[in-house]
C-alpha positions in Angstrom: -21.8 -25.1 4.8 -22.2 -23.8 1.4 -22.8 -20.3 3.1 -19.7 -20.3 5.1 -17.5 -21.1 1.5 -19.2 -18.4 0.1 -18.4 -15.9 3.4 -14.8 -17.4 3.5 -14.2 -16.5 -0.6 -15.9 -13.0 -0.5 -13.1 -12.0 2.8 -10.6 -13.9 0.8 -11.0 -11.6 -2.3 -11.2 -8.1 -0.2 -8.1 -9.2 1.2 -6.5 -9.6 -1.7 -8.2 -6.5 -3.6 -6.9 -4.4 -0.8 -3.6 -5.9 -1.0 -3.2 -5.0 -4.7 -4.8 -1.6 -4.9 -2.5 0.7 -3.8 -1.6 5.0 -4.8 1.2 6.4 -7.0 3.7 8.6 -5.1 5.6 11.0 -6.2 8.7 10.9 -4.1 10.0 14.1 -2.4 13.5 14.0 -1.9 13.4 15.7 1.6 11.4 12.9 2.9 12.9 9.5 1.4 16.1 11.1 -0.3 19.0 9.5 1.5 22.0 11.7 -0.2 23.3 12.3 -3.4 27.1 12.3 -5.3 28.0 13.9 -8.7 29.5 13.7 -11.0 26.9 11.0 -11.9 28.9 10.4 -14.9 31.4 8.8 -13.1 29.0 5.9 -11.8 27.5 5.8 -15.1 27.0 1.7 -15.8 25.2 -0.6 -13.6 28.0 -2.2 -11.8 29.8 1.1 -11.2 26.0 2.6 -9.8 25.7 -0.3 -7.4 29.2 0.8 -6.5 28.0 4.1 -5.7 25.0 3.3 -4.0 25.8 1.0 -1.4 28.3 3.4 -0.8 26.6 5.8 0.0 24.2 3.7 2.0 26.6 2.2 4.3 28.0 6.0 5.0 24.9 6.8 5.8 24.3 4.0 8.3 27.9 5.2 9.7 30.1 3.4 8.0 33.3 5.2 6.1 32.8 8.1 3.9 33.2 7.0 0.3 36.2 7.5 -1.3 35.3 7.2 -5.2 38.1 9.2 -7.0 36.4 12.4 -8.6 32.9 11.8 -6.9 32.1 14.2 -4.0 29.1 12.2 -1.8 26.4 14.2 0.4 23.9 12.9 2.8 20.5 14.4 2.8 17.4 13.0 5.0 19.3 11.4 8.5 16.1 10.7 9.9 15.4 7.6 8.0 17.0 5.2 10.9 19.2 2.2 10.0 19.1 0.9 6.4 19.3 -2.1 5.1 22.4 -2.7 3.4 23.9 -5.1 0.8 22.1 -3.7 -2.5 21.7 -5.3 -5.8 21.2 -4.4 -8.7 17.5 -4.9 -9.9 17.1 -2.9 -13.9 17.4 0.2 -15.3 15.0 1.8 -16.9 15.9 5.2 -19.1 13.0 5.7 -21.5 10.6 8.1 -20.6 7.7 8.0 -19.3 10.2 6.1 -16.8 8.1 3.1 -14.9 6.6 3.1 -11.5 8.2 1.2 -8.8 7.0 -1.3 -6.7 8.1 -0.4 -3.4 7.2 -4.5 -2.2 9.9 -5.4 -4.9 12.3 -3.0 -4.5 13.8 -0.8 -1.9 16.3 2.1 -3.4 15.8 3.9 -6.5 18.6 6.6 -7.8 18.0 8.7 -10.2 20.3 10.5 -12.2 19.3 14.2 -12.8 21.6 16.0 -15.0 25.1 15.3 -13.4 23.9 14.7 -9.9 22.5 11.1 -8.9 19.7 10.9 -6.3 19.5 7.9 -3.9 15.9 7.2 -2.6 14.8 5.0 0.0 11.3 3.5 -1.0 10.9 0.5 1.3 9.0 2.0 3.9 6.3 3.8 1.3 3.4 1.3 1.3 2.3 2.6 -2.3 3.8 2.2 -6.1 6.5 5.2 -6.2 7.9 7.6 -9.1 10.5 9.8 -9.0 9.5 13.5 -9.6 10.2 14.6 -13.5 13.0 17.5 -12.3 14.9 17.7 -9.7 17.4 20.3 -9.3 16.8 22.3 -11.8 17.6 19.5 -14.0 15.4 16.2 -15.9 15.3 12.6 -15.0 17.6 11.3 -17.7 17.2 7.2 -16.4 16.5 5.5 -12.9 17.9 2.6 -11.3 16.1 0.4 -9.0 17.8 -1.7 -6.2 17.2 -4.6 -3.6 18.8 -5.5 -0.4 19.1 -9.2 0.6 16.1 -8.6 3.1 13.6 -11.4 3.9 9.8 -10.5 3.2 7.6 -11.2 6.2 3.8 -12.0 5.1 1.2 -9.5 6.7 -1.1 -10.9 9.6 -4.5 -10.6 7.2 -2.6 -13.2 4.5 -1.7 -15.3 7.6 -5.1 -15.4 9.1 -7.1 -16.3 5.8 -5.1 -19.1 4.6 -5.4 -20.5 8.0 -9.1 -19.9 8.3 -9.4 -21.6 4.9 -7.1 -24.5 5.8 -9.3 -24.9 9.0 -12.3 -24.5 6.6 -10.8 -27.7 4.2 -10.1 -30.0 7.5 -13.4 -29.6 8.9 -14.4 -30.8 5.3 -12.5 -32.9 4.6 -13.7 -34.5 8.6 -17.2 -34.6 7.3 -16.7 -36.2 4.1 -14.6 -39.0 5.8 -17.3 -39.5 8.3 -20.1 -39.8 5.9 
């Protein structure tokens, strides 16, 4: 018994090491851009950015081209499929070194590059992202991060260990009655 704990804790903990290590990205825009709109200055606060960005996401999924007087909007990367939609606002973040994101957390990032914002879609990278330091010939200035109002789904390893413990606790639990 006391060998079968012990087996049962070590898989437990490379589950949960493997879950938790993971690389930094640098995001390429022609990969997980989505599109773009400047003048950035015109989306400038958090609320106006939001704006902006699920704007330009619902365009891209084929909705109505935004209409944001003085802001010309551009798709980039088409290939991305069906995004969610719906975003909110998670932080901003305009000190540099500028943070990583944690793409299990959050799904968009934009990031404002001199007078053009950049709208990534990180959901689908399974590692901790960062936007590239120029873009356009221009410096990140600040990044805002975004969710959607998706559900997360536990992976199939998490599943199977908690019910192999739970089994593991019955079957204890059954002896320790019985004695």
């Amino acid at each position: 018994m006391k060998r079968v704990v012990f087996v049962m804790a070590v898989t437990a903990g490379v589950f949960l090491a493997t879950s938790v290590a993971r690389a930094l990205t640098i995001l390429d825009f022609s990969t997980a851009g989505i599109g773009l709109f400047a003048p950035a200055s015109k989306a400038n606060n958090d609320y106006a950015a939001t704006v902006a960005a699920n704007s330009l996401v619902t365009w891209y999924n084929g909705g109505e081209e935004p209409e944001i007087e003085g802001v010309n909007f551009t798709l980039a990367n088409t290939s991305l499929g069906v995004l969610p939609t719906s975003l909110t606002f998670g932080y901003k973040d305009e000190q540099s070194p500028f943070d990583t994101i944690n793409t299990a957390t959050y799904e968009y990032v934009l990031g404002k590059y001199g007078n053009v914002a950049y709208l990534f879609y990180v959901a689908d990278i399974s590692d901790v992202v960062k936007l590239p330091g120029n873009l356009g010939g221009h410096g990140l200035s600040h990044q805002n991060v975004f969710d959607s109002t998706r559900t997360n789904v536990p992976d199939g390893g998490a599943t199977l260990a908690l019910l192999g413990l739970g089994l593991l606790g019955v079957e204890g639990f059954r002896r320790f009655c019985t004695k």
